[in-house]
DONU-719857 format. One line per 5 residues: for each residue x, y, z of C-alpha. Coordinates in steps of 0.5 Angstrom, whole numbers. Example, Ala and Ser with C-alpha at 12.3 -4.5 7.8 and 13.67 -1.06 7.14 Angstrom:
% DONU-719857
25:-9:16 ~ 27:-2:14
***
This chain:
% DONU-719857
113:335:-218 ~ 106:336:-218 ~ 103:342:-215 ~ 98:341:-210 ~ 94:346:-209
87:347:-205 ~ 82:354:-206 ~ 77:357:-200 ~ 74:363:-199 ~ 80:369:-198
83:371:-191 ~ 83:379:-193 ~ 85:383:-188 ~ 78:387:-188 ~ 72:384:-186
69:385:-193 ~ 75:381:-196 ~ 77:388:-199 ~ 83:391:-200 ~ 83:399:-197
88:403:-200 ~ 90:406:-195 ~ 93:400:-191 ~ 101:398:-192 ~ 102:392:-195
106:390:-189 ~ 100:390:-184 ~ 97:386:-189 ~ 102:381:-189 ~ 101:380:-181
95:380:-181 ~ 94:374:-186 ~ 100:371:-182 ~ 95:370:-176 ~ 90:368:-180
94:363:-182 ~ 96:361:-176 ~ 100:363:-169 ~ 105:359:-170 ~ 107:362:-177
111:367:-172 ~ 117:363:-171 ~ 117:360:-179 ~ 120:365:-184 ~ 115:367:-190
117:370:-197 ~ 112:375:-199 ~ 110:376:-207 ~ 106:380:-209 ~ 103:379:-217
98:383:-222 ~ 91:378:-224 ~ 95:376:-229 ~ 101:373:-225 ~ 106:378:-226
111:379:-220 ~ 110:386:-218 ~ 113:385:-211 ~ 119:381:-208 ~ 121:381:-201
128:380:-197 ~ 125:374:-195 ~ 124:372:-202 ~ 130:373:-204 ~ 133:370:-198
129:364:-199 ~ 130:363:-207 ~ 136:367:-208 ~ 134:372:-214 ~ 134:380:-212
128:384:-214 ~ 131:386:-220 ~ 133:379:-223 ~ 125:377:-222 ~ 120:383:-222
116:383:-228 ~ 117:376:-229 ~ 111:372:-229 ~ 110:367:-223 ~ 110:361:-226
117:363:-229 ~ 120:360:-221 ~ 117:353:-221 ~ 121:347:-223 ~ 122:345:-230
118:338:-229 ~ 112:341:-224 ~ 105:343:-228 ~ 104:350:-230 ~ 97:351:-227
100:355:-222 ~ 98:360:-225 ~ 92:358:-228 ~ 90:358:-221 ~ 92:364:-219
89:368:-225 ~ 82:364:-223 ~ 83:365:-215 ~ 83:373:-217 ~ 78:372:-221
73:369:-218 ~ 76:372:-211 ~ 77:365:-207 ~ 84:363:-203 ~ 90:358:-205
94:353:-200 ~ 98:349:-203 ~ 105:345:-204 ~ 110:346:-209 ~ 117:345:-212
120:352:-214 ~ 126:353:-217 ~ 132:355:-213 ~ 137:361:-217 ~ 142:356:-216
140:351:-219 ~ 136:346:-214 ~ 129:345:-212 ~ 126:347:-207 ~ 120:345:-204
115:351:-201 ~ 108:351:-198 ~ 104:357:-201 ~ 99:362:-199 ~ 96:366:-204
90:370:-202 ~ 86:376:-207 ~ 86:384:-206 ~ 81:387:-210 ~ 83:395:-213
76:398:-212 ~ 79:404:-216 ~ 82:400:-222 ~ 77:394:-221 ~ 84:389:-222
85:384:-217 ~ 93:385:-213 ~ 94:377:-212 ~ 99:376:-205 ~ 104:370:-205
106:368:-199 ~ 110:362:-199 ~ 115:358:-194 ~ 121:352:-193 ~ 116:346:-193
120:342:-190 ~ 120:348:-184 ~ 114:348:-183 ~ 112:341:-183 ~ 117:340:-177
114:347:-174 ~ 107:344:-174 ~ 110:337:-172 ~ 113:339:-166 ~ 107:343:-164
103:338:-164 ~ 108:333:-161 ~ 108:338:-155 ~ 100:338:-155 ~ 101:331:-154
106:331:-149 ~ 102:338:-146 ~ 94:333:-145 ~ 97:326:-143 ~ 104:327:-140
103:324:-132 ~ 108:329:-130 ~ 105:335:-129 ~ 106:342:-134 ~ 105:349:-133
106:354:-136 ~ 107:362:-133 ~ 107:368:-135 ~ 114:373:-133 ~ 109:375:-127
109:368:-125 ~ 102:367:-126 ~ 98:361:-129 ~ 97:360:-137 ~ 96:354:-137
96:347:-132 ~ 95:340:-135 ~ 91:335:-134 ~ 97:331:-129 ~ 99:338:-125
92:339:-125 ~ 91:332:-121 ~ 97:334:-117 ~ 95:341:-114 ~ 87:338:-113
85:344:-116 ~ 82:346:-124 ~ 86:349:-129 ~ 81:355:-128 ~ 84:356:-122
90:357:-123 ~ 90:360:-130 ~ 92:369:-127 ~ 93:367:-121 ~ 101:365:-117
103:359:-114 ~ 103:363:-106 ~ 95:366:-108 ~ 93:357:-110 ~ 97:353:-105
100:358:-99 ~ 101:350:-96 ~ 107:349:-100 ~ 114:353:-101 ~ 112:357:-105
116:363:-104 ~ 122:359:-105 ~ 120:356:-112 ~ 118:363:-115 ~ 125:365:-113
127:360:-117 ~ 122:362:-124 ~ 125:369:-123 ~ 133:366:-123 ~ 131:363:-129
127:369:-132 ~ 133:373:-130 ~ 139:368:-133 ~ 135:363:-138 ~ 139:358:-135
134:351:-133 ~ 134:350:-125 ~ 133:342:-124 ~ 131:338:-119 ~ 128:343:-113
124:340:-108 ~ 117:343:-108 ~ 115:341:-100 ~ 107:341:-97 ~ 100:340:-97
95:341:-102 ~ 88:340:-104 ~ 89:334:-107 ~ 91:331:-100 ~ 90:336:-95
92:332:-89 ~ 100:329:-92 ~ 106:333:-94 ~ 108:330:-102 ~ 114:332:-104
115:334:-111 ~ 121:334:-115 ~ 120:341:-120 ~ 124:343:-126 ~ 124:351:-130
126:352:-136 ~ 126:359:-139 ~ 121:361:-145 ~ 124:365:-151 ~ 120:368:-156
124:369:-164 ~ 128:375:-161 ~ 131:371:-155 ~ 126:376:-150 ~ 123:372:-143
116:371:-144 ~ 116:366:-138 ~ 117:359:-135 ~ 115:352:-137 ~ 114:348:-130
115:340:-129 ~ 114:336:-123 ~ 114:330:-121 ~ 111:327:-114 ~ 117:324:-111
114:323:-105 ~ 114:315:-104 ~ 122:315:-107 ~ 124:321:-102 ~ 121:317:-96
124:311:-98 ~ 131:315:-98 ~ 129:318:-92 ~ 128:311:-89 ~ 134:307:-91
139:314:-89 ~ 135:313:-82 ~ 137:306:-82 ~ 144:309:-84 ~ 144:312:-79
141:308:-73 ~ 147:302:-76 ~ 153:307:-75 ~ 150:310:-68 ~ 150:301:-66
156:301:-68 ~ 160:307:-65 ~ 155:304:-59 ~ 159:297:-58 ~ 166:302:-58
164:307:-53 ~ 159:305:-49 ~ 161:299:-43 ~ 169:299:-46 ~ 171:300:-39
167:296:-35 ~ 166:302:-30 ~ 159:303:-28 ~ 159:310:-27 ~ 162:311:-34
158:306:-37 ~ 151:310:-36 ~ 154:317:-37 ~ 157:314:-44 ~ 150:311:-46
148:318:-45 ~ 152:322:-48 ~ 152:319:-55 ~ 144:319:-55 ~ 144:327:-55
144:329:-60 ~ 143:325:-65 ~ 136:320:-61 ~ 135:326:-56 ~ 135:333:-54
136:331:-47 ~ 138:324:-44 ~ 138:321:-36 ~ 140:314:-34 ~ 139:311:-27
141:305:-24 ~ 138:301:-19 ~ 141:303:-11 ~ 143:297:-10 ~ 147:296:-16
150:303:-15 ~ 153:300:-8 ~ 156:294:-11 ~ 150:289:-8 ~ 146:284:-11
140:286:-15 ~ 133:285:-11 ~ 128:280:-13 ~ 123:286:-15 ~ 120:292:-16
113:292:-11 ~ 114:296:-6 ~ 117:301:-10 ~ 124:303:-13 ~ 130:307:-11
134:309:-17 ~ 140:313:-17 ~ 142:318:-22 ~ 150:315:-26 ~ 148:318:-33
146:325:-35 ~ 147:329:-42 ~ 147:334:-43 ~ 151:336:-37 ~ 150:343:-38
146:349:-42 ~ 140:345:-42 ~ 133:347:-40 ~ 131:340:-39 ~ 137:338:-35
137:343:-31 ~ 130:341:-28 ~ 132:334:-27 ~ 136:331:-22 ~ 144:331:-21
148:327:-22 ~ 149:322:-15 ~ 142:323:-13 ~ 138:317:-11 ~ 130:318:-12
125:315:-10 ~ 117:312:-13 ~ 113:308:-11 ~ 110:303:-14 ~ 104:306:-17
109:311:-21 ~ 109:310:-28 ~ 117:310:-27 ~ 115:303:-23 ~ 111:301:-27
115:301:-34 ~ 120:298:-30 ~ 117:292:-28 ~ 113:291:-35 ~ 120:291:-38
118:294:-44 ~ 119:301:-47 ~ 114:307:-46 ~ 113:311:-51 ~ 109:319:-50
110:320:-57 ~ 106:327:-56 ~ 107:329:-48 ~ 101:335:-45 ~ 98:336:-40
93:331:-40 ~ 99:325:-41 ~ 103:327:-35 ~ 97:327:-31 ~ 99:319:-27
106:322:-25 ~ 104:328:-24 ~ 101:326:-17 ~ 108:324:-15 ~ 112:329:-18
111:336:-21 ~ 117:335:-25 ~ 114:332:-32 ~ 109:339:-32 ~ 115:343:-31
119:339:-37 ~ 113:341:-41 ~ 114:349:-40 ~ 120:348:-43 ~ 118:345:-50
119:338:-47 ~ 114:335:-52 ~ 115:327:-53 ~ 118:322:-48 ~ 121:315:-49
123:311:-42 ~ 127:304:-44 ~ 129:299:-38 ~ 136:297:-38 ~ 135:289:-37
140:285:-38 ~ 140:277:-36 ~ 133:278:-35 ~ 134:282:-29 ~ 133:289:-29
138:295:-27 ~ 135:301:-29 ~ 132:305:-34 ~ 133:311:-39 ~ 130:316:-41
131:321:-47 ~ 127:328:-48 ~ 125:331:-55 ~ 124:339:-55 ~ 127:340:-62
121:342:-68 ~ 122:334:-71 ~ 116:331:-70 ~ 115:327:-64 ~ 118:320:-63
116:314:-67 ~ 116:307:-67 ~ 124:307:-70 ~ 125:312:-64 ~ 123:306:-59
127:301:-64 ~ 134:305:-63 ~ 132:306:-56 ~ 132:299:-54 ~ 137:297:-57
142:302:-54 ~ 140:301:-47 ~ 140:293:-48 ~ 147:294:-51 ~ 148:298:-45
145:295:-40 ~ 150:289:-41 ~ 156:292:-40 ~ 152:295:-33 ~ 151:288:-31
158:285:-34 ~ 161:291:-30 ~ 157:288:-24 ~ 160:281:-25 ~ 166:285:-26
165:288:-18 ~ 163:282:-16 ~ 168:277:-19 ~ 173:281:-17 ~ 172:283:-9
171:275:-9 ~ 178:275:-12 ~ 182:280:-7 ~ 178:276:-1 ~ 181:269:-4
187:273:-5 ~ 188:277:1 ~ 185:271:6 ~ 190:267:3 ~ 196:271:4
200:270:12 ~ 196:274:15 ~ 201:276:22 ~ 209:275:20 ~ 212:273:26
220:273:24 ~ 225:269:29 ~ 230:274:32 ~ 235:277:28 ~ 230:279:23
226:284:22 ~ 222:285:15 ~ 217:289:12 ~ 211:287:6 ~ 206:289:1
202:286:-3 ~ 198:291:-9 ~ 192:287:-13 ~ 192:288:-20 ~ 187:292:-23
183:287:-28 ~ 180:282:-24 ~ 183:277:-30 ~ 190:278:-27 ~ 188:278:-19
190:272:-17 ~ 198:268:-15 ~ 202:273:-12 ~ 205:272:-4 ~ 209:271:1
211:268:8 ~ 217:269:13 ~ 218:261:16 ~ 222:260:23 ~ 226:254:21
230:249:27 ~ 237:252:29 ~ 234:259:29 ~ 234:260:21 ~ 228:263:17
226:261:10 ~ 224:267:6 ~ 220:266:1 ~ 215:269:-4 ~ 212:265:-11
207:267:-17 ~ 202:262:-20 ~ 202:263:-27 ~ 195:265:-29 ~ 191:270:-26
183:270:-22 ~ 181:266:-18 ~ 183:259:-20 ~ 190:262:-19 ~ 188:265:-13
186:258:-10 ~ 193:254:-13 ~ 197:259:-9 ~ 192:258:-3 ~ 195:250:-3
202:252:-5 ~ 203:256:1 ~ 200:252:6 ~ 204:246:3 ~ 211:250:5
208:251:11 ~ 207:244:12 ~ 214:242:8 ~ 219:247:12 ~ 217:244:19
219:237:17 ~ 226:240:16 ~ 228:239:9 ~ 233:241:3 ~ 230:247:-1
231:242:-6 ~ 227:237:-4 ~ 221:242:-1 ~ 221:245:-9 ~ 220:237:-12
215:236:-7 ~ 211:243:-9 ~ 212:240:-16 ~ 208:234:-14 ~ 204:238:-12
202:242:-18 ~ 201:235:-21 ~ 195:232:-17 ~ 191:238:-20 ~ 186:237:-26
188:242:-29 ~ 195:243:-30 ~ 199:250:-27 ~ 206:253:-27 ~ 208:257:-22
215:261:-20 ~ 218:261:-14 ~ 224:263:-10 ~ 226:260:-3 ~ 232:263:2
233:260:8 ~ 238:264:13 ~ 242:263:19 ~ 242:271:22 ~ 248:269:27
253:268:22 ~ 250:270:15 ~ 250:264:12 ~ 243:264:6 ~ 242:258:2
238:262:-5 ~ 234:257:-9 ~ 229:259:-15 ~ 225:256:-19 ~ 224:261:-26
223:267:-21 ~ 225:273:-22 ~ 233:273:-17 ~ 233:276:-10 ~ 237:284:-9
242:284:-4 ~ 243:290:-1 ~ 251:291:3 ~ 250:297:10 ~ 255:301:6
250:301:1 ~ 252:296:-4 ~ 245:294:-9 ~ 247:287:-14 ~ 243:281:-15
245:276:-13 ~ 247:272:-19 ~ 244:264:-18 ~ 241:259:-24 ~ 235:262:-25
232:255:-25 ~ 225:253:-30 ~ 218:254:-26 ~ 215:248:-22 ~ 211:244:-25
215:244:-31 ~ 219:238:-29 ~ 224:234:-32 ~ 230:239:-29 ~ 235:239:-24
235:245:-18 ~ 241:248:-17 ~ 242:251:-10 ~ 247:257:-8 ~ 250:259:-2
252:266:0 ~ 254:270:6 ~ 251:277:7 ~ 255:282:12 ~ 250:283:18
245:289:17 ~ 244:287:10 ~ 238:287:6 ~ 234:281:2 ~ 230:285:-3
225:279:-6 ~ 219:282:-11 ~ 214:278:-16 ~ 215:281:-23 ~ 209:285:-23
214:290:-20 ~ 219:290:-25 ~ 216:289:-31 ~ 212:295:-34 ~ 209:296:-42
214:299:-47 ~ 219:298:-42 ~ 225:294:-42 ~ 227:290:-36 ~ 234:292:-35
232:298:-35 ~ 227:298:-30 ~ 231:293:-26 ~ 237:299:-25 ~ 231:303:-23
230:298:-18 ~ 238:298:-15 ~ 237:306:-15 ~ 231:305:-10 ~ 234:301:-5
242:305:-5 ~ 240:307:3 ~ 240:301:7 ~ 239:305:13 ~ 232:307:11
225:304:16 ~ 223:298:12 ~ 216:300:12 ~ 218:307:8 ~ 223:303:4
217:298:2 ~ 212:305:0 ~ 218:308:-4 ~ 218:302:-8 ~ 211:302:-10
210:309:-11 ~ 215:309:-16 ~ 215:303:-20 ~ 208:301:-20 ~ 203:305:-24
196:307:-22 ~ 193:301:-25 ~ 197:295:-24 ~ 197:292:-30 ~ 199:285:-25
198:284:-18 ~ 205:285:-15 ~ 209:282:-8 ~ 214:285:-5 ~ 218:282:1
224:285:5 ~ 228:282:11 ~ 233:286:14 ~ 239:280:17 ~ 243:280:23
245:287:26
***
């Protein structure tokens, strides 16, 4: 391989390009490695020395590590000795002439390694004259060529990287402070590379975490271990009036001994990405507040327990502090008015949080009624039924209510700083309004804010209004309920009876439960008590018809047989076609005698004076309406004093219980005949039916004869 080689003026280390005697050769040495270039420090560099004539007269470790021979196997040979076989000799032809004429020579050459393979070097050699000898010291310095190469190739990749990267570069030294900035960093910060260069990143941008990111540089100087991705937040220069947000990563810089020397910081502006994170985890969070909205908020269909669930969800996670209020109409069970221009009178059902807040310490309790007139903002909000918004609450936005009340400036001292009212309107009709309260330092509230706001409130005020239906639709039905039940029972002689009827708690199950005692020709009376399947109103009004037709039948005087047939025809003159259990007992109280017919009713109990409970064993028949299917009468004798318990099965059935069970409650309840009627009808309410009724339940007991 040929040598190519170059010749320039020498690089001595004097500035007459003398050698001075008095100079170590190992200064001399580093000297020319600067010369040659700052980046030699990371590369090692043989030293060879040779006489003018080529003789090698000195030998470093370097040398001998990089070719293998040991200063006594190559002192004294001539340095053409080391090149390959195969390379041209004029190495040292140049050489001799580099000394003589006192010029410098930088070339590539394929030197001969000890153990037998070539290698290719770089070589540096410069003239040193002897002033006192008049001869000429030639230094050699030479260097692995394929290293040097990749030294000098990633030097310049990372110049190249440095100038044009878009992500921003930096460069700091252990104290922290600036060298060096590119172009990118220099865009990002708003501010040239001179400003930053000796001073820290607190002293140039006091708007941004800084603190924070130089405790981070130090844990990396301290540990040498890289730091990614931490969040540099704030305002610069470059957009003063913004936050960014920077994703910035440190690494440690080491010099060939492994010692800090500082950091290489890079960031990359991350704000758009961090802003759309924070939108769609916003929308995460608005989504799963909905969702746990449609299960807590209305389940009950309770009016006071819907307002204080939409209260209490919103806090803390929309508001700090939440108030809903209920028109005073809707509060007292009545129709809501036709509007709202003299005024409105709301009254407070939902509030959080209930304690430990100064914001609701200053509102109104729970319970109270408050009044506006119809020029106040709280007014005119609900009649726009639209959403009001004071994003940034001062003392000039409290200014119109203000006039009506001093609440709003007293929300103001204690940090109240944005304000939303929400109208709860449902079916077009409006019920009310929300009001949410921000104090924490998270910004005021924003057009999203509005957005979940009014979602809660329609989602609330729906369940408000189905509870008002609720209300209304069940006070219809117990009205239907009670007005069609007999409403003064005037017993013949020889019977005394006592009755209760308890209507259920969900308006879908009032409905076609009753009762009736009839005197019957001869002195009899017809016990008798049914239960239209179904429940509600329709309900309620079948059993209207099917207790004023046994009214009418059992004055004609017929067969407890026929009377059912006929309660069947009945059934079936409706559109819509219904079922319904019955039990009907006629009694003679002067000799005891009763006939027991049922129609899939639950059987009667006969309690003896000596305290004897059973149920009277009868063919339980299949409900009217059914048809097709023959009644069977029974006839019994009961001992006078005796008791006829007759009972819907909202008495005896109950959830999770099995009916045996809880007919053997029953027989238990009535083992005392002697007891007041009146007591023994309470005593089986109180403990056989639950506080919610789960069906509405009748009851009916006929003491005979005695």
């Amino acid at each position: 391989m040929e040598t190519g080689l170059r010749t320039g003026r020498p690089g001595g280390p004097g500035p007459d390009g003398q050698m001075n005697e008095n100079i170590p050769v190992d200064e001399l040495i580093s000297g020319a490695a600067q010369a040659a270039g700052g980046w030699l420090g990371a590369l090692p560099v043989a030293l060879v020395a040779t006489s003018a004539d080529g003789t090698i007269v000195r030998w470093n470790q370097v040398a001998q590590e990089l070719l293998g021979y040991t200063p006594p196997q190559i002192v004294g040979r001539h340095i053409a000795d080391l090149l390959h076989p195969g390379a041209d000799r004029s190495l040292g032809r140049s050489l001799w002439e580099a000394a003589a004429t006192g010029r410098g020579v930088m070339g590539t050459v394929t030197a001969w390694h000890r153990d037998g393979h070539p290698l290719e070097l770089e070589i540096w050699a410069s003239p040193v004259s002897d002033r006192r000898h008049g001869a000429a010291t030639v230094l050699v310095f030479a260097a692995d060529a394929h290293a040097a190469r990749r030294i000098r190739g990633s030097s310049a990749v990372w110049d190249g990287l440095f100038a044009r990267s878009p992500v921003g570069i930096a460069i700091l030294d252990t104290q922290l402070r600036f060298l060096q900035v590119n172009a990118a960093l220099e865009a990002m910060n708003g501010l040239p590379e001179s400003a930053h260069v000796g001073r820290s990143l607190a002293q140039i941008l006091p708007e941004v975490n800084a603190l924070e990111m130089e405790e981070a540089m130090l844990q990396v100087l301290e540990t040498g271990q890289p730091l990614l991705d931490r969040r540099r937040v704030g305002r610069t220069p470059a957009e003063p009036d913004h936050d960014r947000v920077w994703s910035c990563s440190y690494v440690r810089v080491e010099d060939p001994a492994g010692m800090p020397i500082g950091v290489i910081a890079s960031l990359v502006d991350i704000t758009e990405q961090q802003r759309d994170h924070v939108e769609a985890e916003a929308g995460r969070r608005r989504l799963a507040m909905l969702s746990e909205a449609s299960i807590r908020v209305g389940s009950s269909l309770d009016l006071e327990r819907t307002a204080q669930e939409l209260a209490q969800l919103s806090v803390p996670r929309l508001a700090d502090a939440v108030t809903v209020d209920v028109l005073e109409v809707l509060a007292r069970g009545d129709e809501p008015g036709m509007g709202l221009t003299g005024g409105a009178a709301l009254r407070r059902l939902g509030k959080a949080p209930l304690s430990g807040s100064k914001v609701t310490d200053i509102l109104a309790p729970l319970g109270r009624t408050l009044l506006f007139p119809a020029a106040a903002p709280y007014t005119q909000a609900l009649a726009a039924r639209q959403p009001f918004l004071i994003a940034r609450l001062d003392e000039q936005a409290v200014a119109p209510a203000a006039r009506h009340t001093a609440k709003p400036a007293q929300l103001l001292t204690v940090g109240v700083h944005s304000f939303i009212m929400a109208p709860l309107v449902a079916r077009e009709t409006v019920l009310g309004v929300a009001t949410f309260y921000r104090t924490r330092p998270v910004g005021p509230f924003g057009s999203e804010d509005v957005t979940l706001a009014s979602e809660l409130t329609a989602r609330a005020a729906l369940s408000i209004d189905n509870a008002r239906l609720y209300h209304r639709e069940h006070e219809t039905a117990v009205i239907l309920q009670r007005s069609m039940l007999p409403q003064h029972i005037t017993p013949p002689s020889g019977v005394e009876v006592s009755h209760r009827y308890l209507p259920a708690s969900d308006v879908n199950e009032v409905g076609g439960d009753w009762y009736d005692v009839l005197p019957l020709a001869g002195g009899k009376a017809a016990l008798l008590i049914g239960d239209v399947m179904g429940h509600g109103i329709a309900a309620g009004a079948v059993m209207g018809r099917l207790s004023a037709s046994v009214r009418a039948l059992a004055r004609l005087d017929l067969s407890p047989v026929r009377l059912l047939h006929q309660l069947e025809a009945a059934l079936g003159d409706l559109a819509e076609p219904m079922l319904a259990t019955f039990l009907y007992v006629v009694c003679d109280p002067a000799t005891g005698h009763c006939t027991v017919t049922r129609a899939g009713h639950p059987p009667p109990a006969l309690v003896l004076p000596d305290g004897t409970v059973r149920l009277v064993d009868t063919p339980p028949g299949v409900p009217l309406g059914v048809g097709g299917v023959a009644f069977t009468p029974t006839e019994i004798r009961v001992p006078p004093g005796s008791l006829l318990v007759l009972y819907t099965d909202g008495l005896i059935e109950a959830r999770g219980r099995d009916l045996d069970e809880r007919l053997g409650e029953l027989t238990q309840l009535l083992a005392d005949p002697q007891r007041q009627l009146d007591h023994l009808c309470d005593s089986l309410i109180t403990h056989l039916v639950p506080a919610a009724a789960d069906d509405d339940v009748a009851l009916l007991v006929a003491r005979v004869g005695g």
